[in-house]
C-alpha positions in Angstrom: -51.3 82.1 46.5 -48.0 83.9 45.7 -44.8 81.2 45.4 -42.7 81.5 48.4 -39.9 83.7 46.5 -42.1 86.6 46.3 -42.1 87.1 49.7 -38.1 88.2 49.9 -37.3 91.1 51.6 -38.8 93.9 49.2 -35.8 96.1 49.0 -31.7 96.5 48.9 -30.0 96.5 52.5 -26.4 97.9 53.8 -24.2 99.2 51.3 -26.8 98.4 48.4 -29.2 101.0 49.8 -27.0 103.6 49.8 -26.1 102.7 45.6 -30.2 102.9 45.3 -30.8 105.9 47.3 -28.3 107.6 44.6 -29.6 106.5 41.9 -33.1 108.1 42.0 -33.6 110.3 39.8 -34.9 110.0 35.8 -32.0 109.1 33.3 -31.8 108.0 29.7 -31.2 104.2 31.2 -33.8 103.2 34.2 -32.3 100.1 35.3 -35.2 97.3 36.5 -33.5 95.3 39.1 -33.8 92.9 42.2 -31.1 93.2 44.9 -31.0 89.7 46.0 -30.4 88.4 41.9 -26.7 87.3 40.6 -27.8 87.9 37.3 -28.9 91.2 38.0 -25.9 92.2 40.0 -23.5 91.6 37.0 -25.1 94.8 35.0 -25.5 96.7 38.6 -21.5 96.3 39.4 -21.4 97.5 35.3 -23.2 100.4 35.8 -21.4 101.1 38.7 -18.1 100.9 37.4 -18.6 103.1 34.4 -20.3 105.4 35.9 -23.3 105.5 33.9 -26.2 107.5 35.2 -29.5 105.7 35.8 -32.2 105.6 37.2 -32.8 102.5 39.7 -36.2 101.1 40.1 -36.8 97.8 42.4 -39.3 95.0 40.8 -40.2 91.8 42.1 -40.1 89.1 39.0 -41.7 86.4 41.3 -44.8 89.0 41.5 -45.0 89.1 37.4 -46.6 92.8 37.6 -47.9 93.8 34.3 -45.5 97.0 34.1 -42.4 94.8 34.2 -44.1 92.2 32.0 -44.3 95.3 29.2 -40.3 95.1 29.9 -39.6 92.2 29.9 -42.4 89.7 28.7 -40.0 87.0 30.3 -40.6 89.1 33.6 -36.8 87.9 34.5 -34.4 90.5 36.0 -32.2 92.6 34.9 -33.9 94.7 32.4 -33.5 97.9 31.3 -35.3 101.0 29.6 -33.0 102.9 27.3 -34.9 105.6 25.5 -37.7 104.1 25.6 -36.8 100.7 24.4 -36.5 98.0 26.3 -33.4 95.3 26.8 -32.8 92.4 29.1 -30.5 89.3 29.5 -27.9 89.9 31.9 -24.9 89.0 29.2 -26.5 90.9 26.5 -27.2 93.9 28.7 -22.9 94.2 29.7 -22.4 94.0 25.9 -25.1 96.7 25.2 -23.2 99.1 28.0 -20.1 98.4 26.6 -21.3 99.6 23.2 -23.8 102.3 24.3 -21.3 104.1 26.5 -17.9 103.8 25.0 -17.3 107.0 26.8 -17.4 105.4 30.1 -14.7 104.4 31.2 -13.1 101.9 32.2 -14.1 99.9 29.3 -14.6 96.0 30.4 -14.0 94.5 27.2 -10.3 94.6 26.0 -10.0 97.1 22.7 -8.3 93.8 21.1 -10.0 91.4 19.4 -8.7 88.1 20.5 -8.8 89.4 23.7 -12.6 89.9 23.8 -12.7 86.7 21.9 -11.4 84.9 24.8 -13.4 86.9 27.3 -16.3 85.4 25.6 -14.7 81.7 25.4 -14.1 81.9 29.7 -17.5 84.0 30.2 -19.2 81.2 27.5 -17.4 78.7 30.4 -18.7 80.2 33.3 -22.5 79.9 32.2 -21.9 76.5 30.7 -20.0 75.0 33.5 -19.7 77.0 36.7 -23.1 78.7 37.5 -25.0 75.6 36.8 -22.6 73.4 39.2 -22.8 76.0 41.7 -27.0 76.2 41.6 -26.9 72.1 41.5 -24.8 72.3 44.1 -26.9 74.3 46.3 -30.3 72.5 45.8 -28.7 69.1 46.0 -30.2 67.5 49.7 -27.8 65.8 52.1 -29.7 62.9 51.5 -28.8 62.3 48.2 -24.8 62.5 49.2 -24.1 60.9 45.4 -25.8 63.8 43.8 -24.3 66.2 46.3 -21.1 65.0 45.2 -21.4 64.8 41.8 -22.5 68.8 42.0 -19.1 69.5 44.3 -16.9 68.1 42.0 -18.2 69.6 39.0 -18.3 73.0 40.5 -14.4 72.4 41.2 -13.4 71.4 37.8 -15.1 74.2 36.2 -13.5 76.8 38.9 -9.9 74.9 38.2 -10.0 75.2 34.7 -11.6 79.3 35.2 -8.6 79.2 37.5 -5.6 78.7 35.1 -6.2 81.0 33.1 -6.3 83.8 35.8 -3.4 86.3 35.7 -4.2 87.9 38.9 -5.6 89.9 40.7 -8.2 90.0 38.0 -8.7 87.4 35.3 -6.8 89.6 32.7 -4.6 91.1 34.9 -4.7 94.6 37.1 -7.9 95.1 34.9 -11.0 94.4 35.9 -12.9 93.0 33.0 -16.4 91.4 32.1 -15.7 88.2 33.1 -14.8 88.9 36.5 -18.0 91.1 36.6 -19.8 87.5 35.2 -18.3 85.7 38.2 -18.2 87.6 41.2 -21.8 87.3 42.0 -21.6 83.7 42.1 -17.8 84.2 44.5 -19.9 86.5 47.1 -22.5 84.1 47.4 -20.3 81.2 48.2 -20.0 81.2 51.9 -23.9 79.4 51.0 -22.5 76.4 49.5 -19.3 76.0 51.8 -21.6 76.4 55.4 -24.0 74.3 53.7 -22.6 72.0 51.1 -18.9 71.6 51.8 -17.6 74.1 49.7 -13.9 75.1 50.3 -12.5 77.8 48.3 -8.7 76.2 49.3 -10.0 73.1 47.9 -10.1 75.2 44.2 -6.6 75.9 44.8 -4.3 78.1 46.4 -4.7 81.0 43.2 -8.5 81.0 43.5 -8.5 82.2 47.2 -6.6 85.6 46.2 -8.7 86.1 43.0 -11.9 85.3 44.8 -10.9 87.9 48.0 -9.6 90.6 45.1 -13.1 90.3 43.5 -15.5 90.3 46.6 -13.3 93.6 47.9 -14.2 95.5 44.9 -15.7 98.7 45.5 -18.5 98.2 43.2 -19.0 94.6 44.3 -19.5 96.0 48.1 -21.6 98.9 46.7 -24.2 96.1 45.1 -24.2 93.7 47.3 -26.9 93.7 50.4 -26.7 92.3 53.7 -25.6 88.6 54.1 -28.8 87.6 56.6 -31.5 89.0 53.5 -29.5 87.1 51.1 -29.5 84.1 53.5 -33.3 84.2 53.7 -33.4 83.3 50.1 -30.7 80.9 49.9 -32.5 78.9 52.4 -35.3 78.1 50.3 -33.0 76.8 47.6 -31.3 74.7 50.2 -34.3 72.9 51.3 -35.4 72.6 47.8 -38.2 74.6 47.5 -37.3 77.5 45.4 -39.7 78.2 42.8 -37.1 80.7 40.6 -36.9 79.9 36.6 -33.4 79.0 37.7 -34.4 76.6 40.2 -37.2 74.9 37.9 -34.7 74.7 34.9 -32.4 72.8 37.7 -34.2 70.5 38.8 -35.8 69.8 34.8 -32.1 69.5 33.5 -32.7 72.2 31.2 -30.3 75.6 30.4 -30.6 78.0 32.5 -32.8 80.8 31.5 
């Protein structure tokens, strides 16, 4: 019997499906992907906004079908096929468009070096200490309020601390750079964790609320993002703890998150 999550809805919805219906045709770069993944929405809203052609094909990981597996052996979204080689790892593959198509612009790495060093610190922070807080607090049950709590005010502390160093609208400023493209998936997906789990973005502070509505009104946030009822229908089995995701089993084992 297939695990629950490989019975999501099979394809992108709303403004999503308009991005895929564009991006059909063969290109140097077919981009693997599944709508309804955060990961794999950081390298969509990259290839979006540098305009870099590819080709967009839709794989379910859950399924593990052997064509994907020849991918990615991990058979993880996002991956991609660049001349016939393929990459995956969603931080690995912004880095990789960054250096494959310097020509695309904008460029989401700063041309300085300490300021891509410190994008790296705050996108190093975000992995480290915000996604995991967020996905704890999301499978956390309301009858463990201790453990609920514990996740809520982690997830806080690491938002505060991403927080300060915002210069607004953006993290760097009027440009949008890679770690705002490392975080927004996580900020479009967090009307889950406040209907659910007490989430208040106010609660964050007063700063977060304007950088959280500049990045979930970017044009190549909308253009990847599908309808909030699909991405509901996933959340829910996270909520009643019975996602079977890597990211879910690494969760609830206390391990990294894959």
């Amino acid at each position: 019997m297939a695990p629950p999550d490989a019975n999501i809805h099979p394809v992108a919805t709303g403004r999503a499906a308009e991005t895929v219906a564009q991006h059909q045709d063969a290109q140097e770069l077919t981009f693997y992907s599944g709508w309804f993944c955060p990961f794999n929405q950081r390298v969509w809203i990259a290839l979006e906004e540098k305009g870099i052609p590819y080709q967009y094909k839709e794989v379910n990981p859950y399924k593990k079908e052997e064509h994907f597996l020849r991918i990615n052996p991990r058979g993880l979204v996002p991956a991609v096929e660049y001349r016939g080689k393929a990459i995956y790892e969603s931080l690995v593959l912004l880095e990789f468009l960054e250096d494959a198509y310097p020509s695309h612009k904008p460029s989401l790495l700063p041309s300085d070096p300490y300021e891509r060093a410190r994008q790296r610190i705050w996108i190093d922070h975000i992995s480290k200490a915000v996604v995991p807080a967020w996905m704890r607090l999301v499978m956390a049950q309301p009858n463990e309020p201790e453990k609920l709590q514990t996740a809520l005010n982690e997830l806080y502390e690491g938002l505060r601390k991403l927080q300060h160093e915002v210069k607004g609208p953006y993290f760097a400023g009027e440009e949008f750079t890679l770690v705002d493209v490392v975080l927004v998936p996580w900020v479009t997906r967090d009307s889950i964790s406040a209907e659910h789990r007490g989430y208040k973005r106010e609660d964050v502070g007063g700063g977060w609320v304007k950088y959280a509505k500049a990045l979930e009104t970017r044009d190549s946030v909308l253009r990847t993002t599908s309808e909030r009822d699909k991405i509901q229908v996933l959340y829910d089995r996270y909520l009643r703890g019975e996602a079977q995701s890597e990211t879910a089993k690494a969760i609830r084992a206390g391990r990294p998150l894959p």
